[in-house]
N, C-alpha and C positions, 0 to 999 in steps of 0.2 A: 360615754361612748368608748373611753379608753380602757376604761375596766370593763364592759363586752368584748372588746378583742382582747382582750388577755386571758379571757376565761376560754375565749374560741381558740386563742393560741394555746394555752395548756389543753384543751381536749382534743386538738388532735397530734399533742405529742401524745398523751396518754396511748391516744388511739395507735399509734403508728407504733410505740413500747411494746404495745400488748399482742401487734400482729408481728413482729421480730420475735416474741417471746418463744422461747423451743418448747415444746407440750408436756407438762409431767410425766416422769415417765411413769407407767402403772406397774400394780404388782407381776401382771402377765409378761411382758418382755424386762422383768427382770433379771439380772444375773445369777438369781438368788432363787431358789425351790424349796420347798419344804413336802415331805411325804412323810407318812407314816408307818412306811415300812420299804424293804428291799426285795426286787423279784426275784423269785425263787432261782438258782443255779443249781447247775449238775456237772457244771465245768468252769474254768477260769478263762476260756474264751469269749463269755459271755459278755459282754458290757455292763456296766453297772445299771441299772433303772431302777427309781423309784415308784412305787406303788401308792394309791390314794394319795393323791396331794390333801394339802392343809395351806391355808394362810399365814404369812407371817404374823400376823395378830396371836393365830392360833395358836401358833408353834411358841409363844410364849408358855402357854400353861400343858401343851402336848409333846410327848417324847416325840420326835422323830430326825430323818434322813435330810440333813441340808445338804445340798448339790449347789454350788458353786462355778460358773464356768468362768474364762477367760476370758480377755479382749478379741479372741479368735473364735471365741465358741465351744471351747472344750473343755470339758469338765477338769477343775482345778481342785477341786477338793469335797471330801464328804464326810460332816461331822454328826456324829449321832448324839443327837444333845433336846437339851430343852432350855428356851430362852438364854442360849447358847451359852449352857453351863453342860460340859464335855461328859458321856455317861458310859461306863464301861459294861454294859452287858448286850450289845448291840450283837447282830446276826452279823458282821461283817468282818468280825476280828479282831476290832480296833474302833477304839473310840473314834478316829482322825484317820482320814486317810487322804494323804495330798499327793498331785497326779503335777506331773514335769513333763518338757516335749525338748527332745534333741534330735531334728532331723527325722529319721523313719521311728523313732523312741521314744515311746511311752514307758515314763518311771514312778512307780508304786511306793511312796513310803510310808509308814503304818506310824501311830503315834498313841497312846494311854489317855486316859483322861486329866491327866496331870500336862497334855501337851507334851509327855518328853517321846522322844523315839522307844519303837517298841519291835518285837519281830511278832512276825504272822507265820504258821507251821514251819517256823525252824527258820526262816530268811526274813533279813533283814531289809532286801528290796527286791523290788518286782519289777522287772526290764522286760517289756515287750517291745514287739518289731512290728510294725505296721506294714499292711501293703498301702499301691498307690490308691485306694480307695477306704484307705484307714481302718482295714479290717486287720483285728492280731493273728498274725499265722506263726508268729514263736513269742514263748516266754522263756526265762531263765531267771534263777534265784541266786542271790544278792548277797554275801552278809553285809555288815557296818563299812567294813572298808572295802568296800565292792568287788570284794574276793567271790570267784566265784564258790559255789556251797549246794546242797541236796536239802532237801525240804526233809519234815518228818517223813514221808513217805520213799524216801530215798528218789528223788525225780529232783534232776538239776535243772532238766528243760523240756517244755512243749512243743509239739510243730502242729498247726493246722493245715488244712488246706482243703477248699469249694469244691466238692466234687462236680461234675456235669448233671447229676439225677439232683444236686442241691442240696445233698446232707452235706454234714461241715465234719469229715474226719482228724483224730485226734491219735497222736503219738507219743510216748514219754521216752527219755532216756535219761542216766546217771552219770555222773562226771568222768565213767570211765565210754562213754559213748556206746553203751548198753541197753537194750531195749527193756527197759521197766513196767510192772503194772501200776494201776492205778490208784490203789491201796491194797495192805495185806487181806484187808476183807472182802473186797470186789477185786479179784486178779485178772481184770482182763489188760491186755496188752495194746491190741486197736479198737478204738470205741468211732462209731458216727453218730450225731445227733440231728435230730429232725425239728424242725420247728415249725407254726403255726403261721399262719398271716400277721399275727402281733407280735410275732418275735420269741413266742411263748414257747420252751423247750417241750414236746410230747413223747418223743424217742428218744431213748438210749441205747442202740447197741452194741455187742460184743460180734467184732471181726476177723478172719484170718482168712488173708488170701482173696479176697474181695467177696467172702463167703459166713455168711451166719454161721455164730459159734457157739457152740455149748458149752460152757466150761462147765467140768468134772474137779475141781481141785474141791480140797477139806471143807471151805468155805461157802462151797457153792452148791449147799446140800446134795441130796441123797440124788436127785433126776437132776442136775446142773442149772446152771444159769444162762441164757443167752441176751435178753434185754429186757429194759424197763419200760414203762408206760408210763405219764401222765395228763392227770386231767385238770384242765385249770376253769375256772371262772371267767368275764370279760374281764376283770381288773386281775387279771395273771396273779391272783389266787390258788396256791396248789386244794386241791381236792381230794384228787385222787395219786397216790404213787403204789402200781404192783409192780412186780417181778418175775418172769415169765422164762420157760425155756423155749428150745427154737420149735418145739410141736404148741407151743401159744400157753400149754401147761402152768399155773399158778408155782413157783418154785420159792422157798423158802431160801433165805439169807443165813448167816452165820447166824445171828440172833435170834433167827428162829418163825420171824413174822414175811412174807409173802406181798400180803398188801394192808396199808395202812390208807384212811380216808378220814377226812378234817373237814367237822363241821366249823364255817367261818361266820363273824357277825357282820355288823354291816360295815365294817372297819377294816375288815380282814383280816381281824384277828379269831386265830382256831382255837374255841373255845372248846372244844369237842374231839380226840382224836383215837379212833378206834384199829384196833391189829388185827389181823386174820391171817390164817396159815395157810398150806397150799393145798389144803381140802377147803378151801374158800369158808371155813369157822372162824370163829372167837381163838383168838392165841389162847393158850394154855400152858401146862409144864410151870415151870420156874421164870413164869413173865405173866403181867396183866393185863388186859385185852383193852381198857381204857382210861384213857387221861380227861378230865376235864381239868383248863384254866379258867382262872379267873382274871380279870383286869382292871385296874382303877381308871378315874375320869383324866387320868394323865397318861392312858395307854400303857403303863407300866402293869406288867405280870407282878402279881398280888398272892396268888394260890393256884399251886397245883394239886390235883386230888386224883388217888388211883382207885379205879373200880374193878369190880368184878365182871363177869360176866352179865350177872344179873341187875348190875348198875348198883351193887354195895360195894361200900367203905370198907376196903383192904390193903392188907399190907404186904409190899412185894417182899416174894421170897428170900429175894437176895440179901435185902437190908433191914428189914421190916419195916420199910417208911410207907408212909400210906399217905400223907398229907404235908406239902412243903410251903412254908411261907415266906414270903420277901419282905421286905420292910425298906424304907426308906428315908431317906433325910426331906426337905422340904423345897431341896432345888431337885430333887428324880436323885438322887446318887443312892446307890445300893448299898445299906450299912448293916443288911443282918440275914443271914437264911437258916429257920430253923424248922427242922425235922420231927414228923409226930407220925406215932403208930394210927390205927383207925379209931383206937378211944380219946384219943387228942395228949396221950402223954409222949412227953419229949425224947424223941430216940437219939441217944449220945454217939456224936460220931467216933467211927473207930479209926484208931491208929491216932 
């Protein structure tokens, strides 16, 4: 009888451990994401988002985007790696990018795949200003010693700010408190951007004066530039990106191409991306009108291949490369890229 209660007394401690117990926590309210890739931007107001999650299981043998948040919820950091070995040829600039909070301040530091600090277009830190609803409405660039400094593009600082119609307007200026464009190739001055229900950027335009604008400058071909278009996917997959002036006119870039569209797989990766100019053609001139990638089962770019018009193996004018290979080590690191004409012999680089 004594060993029946003692068995009844250990089952309902057992019992009473097991309803104390706090629930595992699951992969879903983890602090930890993994995607396989970043959504597309057209500005540094944008937030960061990943595209197609993956598992942590997965992201063992898959390159991708680890998102990291805080005790507070806010993204702490994003490491583009696999089986969190650090990989430097990520879309985002930087192998590492870890995210600080002081007050209305969000700070951006950029790091190598070696973990050391690194700069991103010319700064060394990325200081945004939050409103009360944690949307960035300025940034400013950083060096190492938080001196302030001007990006490649000579721009020290962003302003945004919500319009009433719901575009998000964009301003730049230079350390001498100069209104700057946006890059030497796209000179526009005030840009708005329109976004979708999912957040997904579709507009780009160029403004002056609260008024559609054409830019006429060197760069902005022959009939100007006034805004961009695109088209995305449900999983904020770019598609489509044209270039348009303010009569809606197809307009050619400095480069020479109008509008470019990307076929993606089910991964979203564009394995397919074709150019057209602003007679809505095949590019032409001294550029080729198609890229196919290729991709290995770790998501890493394997091959790229230039084609022709007619979907033949050529060699751009410029360099004569027709076919680019990557190579890799056995954790994802990038240890070779070598260049071949369209008969597969090795083009030697120059300089």
């Amino acid at each position: 009888m004594k060993f029946n209660r003692f068995i009844l007394f250990a089952l309902i401690a057992l019992l009473f451990s097991a309803c104390n117990q706090k629930p595992a926590k699951t992969e879903a309210d983890s602090n930890v994401k993994h995607y396989r890739a970043i959504l597309f931007s057209e500005t540094p107001w944008d937030n960061e988002r990943g595209t197609h999650p993956i598992t942590a299981e997965e992201a063992k043998t898959i390159n991708n985007y680890k998102f990291t948040t805080n005790e507070n919820g806010q993204l702490a950091s994003i490491e583009y790696n696999r089986n969190d070995v650090l990989l430097d040829y990520s879309s985002m600039g930087a192998a590492k990018i870890a995210f600080t909070y002081e007050g209305d301040k969000q700070i951006k530091h950029f790091f190598n795949e070696k973990g050391e600090p690194a700069k991103n277009g010319g700064a060394s830190v990325f200081e945004y200003t939050l409103n009360d609803s944690g949307m960035r409405i300025a940034l400013r660039f950083l060096d190492e010693n938080s001196t302030p400094v001007e990006n490649r593009n000579k721009v020290h600082n962003f302003q945004w700010n919500k319009l009433p119609d719901g575009m998000i307007q964009e301003v730049r200026f230079n350390l001498a408190g100069e209104s700057v464009v946006m890059n030497e190739f796209c000179p526009f001055y005030e840009l708005r951007f329109n976004y979708d229900e999912n957040g997904y950027v579709t507009r780009m335009a160029n403004y002056q004066a609260d008024t559609l604008y054409n830019c006429t400058a060197e760069n902005c071909g022959d009939i100007g530039v006034s805004y961009f278009l695109f088209e995305n996917n449900t999983d904020g997959d770019l598609l489509n990106f044209s270039v348009h002036n303010t009569a809606g006119q197809l307009s050619n870039l400095y480069w020479g191409w109008a509008k470019r569209t990307n076929v993606v797989d089910e991964y979203g990766y564009a394995i397919e991306t074709t150019q057209f100019d602003q007679d809505d053609e095949l590019l032409g001139g001294k550029s080729l009108p198609i890229i196919k990638s290729e991709y290995d089962e770790h998501g890493a770019l394997v091959k790229r291949i230039s084609l022709d018009k007619d979907k033949n193996i050529a060699n751009n004018p410029g360099d004569g490369v027709a076919i680019t290979v990557y190579k890799y080590d056995e954790q994802g690191r990038r240890i070779e890229t070598l260049r071949y004409d369209k008969n597969e012999v090795l083009v030697e680089k120059k300089g």
